[in-house]
N, C-alpha and C positions, 0 to 999 in steps of 0.2 A: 504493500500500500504506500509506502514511503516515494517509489519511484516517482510517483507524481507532483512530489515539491521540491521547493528548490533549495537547494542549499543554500546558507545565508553567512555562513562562518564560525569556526570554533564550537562545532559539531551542532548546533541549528541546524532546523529546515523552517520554514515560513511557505503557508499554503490558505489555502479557502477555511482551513480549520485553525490557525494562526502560528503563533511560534512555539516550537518546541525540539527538546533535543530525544531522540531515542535512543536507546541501548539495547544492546544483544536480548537482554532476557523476556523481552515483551514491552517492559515498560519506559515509560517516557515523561522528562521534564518538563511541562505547558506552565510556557508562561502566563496563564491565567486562573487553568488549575491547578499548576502545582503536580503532583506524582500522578501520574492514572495510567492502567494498566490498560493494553490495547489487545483486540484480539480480532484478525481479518473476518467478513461475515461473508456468504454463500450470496448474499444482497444488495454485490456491490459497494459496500460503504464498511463501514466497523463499528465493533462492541468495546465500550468505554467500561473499564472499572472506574469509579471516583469513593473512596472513602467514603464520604456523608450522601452522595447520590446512588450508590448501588451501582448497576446495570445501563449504559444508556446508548442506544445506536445512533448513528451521525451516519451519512452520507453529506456528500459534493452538492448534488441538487436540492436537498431537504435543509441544507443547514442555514441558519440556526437555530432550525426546529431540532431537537432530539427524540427520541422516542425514552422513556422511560421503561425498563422493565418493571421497577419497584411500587409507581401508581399507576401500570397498564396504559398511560396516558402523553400526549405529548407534552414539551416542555421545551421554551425559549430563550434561548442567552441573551442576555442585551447585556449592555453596559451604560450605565448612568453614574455621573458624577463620581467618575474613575474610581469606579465600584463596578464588579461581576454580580449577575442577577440570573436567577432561572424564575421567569413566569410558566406556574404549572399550571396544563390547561385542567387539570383533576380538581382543584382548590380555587381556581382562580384568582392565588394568589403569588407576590412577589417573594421572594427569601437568596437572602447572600449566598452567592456561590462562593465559597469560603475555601484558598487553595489548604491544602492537606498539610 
């Protein structure tokens, strides 16, 4: 999956899903969330571990919708006032996406 961004330097990549560094074992430094475990999907896009968010799939065309596995439901990254946010569409509500 990585093939498709671009490397940026000092082991970054920068892509439609933003900055982060990967390593061998799966996982990967995002600078926005922090630690999350990545795993390729059958669905064209990938399966996101996050600590406080569980399970959540992204693709290229969907993003920055995610799918949640944890409330069955989609959910939106924004960022406001250089603060990370998921609006869950299950709760309709906002809460800090908080890196790990």
């Amino acid at each position: 999956w990585r093939s498709s961004f671009d490397r940026i330097g000092y082991g970054f990549y920068e892509s439609w899903f933003g900055q982060f560094m990967p390593f061998a074992s799966g996982w990967i430094y995002h600078l926005d969330f922090g630690w999350v475990f990545v795993v390729e999907s059958e669905e064209h896009g990938f399966w996101l571990w996050l600590q406080r968010e569980g399970w959540l799939w992204a693709r290229k065309n969907v993003w920055p919708y995610l799918w949640s596995n944890k409330t069955g439901s989609w959910i939106y990254f924004v960022q406001m006032e250089q603060e990370n946010y998921f609006f869950d569409y299950s709760t309709w509500e906002y809460r800090k996406a908080d890196k790990n």
